[in-house]
C-alpha positions in Angstrom: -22.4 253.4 -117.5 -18.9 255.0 -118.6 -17.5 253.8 -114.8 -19.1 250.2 -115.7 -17.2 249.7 -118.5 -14.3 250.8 -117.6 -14.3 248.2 -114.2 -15.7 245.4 -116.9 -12.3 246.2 -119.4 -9.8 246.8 -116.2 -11.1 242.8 -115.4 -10.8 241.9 -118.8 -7.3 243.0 -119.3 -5.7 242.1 -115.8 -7.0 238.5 -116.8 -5.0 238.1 -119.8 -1.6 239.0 -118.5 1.0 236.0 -118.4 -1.5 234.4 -121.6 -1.5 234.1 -124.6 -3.5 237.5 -124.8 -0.6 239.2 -123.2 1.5 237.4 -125.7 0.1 238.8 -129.2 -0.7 242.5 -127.2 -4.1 241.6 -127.2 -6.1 244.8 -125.1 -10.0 244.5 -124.6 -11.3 248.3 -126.0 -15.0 248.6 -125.3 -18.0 246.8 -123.9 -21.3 247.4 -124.9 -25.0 245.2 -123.5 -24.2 242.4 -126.5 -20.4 242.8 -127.3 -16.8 243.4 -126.4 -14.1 244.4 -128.6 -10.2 244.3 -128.5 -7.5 245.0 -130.6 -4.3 243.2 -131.6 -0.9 245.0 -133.1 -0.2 243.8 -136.4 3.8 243.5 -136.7 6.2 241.0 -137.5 5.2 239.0 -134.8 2.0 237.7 -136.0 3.0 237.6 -139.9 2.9 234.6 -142.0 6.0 234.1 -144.0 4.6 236.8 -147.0 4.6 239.5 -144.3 1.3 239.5 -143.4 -1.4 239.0 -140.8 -1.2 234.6 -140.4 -4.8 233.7 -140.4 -4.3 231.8 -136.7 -3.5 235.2 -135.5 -6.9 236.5 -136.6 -8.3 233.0 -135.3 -6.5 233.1 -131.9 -7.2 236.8 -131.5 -11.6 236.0 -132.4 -11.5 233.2 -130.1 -10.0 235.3 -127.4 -12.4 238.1 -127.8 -15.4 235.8 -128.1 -14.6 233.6 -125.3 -14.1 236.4 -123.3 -16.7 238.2 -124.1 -18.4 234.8 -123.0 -17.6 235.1 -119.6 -19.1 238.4 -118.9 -22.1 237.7 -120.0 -22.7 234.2 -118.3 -22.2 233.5 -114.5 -18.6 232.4 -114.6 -19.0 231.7 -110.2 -21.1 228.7 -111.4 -20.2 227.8 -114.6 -17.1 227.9 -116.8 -16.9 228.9 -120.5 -15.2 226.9 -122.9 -14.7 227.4 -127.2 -16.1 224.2 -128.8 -15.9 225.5 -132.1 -14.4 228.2 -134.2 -14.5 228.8 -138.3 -13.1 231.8 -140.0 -13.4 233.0 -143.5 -10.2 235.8 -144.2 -11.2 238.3 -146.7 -8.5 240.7 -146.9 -4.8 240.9 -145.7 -3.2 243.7 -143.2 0.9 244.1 -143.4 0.9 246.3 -140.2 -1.7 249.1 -137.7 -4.3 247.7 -135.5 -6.9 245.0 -135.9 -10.1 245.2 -134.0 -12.2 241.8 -132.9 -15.7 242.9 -132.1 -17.8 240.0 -130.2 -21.7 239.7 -130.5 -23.9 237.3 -129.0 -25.9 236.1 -131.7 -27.7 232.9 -129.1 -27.3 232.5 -125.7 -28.7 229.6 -124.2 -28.4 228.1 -120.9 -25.8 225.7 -122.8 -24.2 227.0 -126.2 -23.3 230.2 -126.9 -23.3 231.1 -130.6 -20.8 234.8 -131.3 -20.5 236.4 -134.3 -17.0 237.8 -134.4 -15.6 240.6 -137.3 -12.1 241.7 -137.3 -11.7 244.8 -139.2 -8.5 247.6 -139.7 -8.3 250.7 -138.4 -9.9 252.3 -141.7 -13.0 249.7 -140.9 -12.2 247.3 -143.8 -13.3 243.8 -143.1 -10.5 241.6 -142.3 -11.9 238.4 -141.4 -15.6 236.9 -140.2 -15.9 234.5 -137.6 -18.0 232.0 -135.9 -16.9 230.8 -132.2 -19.8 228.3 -130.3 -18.6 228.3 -126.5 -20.3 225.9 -124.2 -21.2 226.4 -120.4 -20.3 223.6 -117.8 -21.5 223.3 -114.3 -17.9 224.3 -112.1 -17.7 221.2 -109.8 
């Protein structure tokens, strides 16, 4: 399993780079049968103006994770994953550290994808909760 994940990550992460994963130091972390997680630095470079973590940050960094997380579960050689939708409620703020994104299917159909997303510190507190619906289209 251990050799599995690692290949399924090593994918994930040569994917992102030139995007806007590579961009906000986005890595994918671990991969488990219903979830992936990644983290993202928090520094200066994803602040809001009051020095802390800007809420698209959070967004960009659940939809990334989600929709991600997306394609390794569906059958990306026939269909391609898209987001459709994506809420997020911020509960606490983080000044600097780590932030972790963790991914789980919560429905997978043959058409809509519902993932719950939680993005927590490195001392587990919850930073924000999100909701991402990805859709699958037939590749033409």
């Amino acid at each position: 399993m251990k050799e599995y994940k690692e290949k399924i990550l090593k994918i994930c992460n040569d994917t992102s780079k030139g995007t806007l994963m590579e961009t906000l130091g986005i890595v994918y972390t671990d991969v488990g049968e219903n979830f992936l997680v990644a983290k993202m630095p928090v520094s200066s470079k994803v602040h809001q103006p009051e020095g802390v973590l800007h809420g698209g940050a959070s967004v960009a960094l659940a939809e990334s994770v989600g929709s991600m997380a997306a394609h390794i579960f569906m059958n990306t050689k026939e269909l391609s994953v898209r987001g459709i939708e994506i809420s997020a409620n911020h509960v606490k703020s983080v000044r600097a550290g780590d932030v972790y994104a963790k991914a789980t299917i919560v429905h997978k159909g043959r058409t809509t994808q519902i993932w719950d997303i939680k993005i927590t510190d490195t001392q587990n507190n919850l930073i924000s909760v999100c909701k991402l619906t990805t859709i699958a289209l037939q590749k033409k």
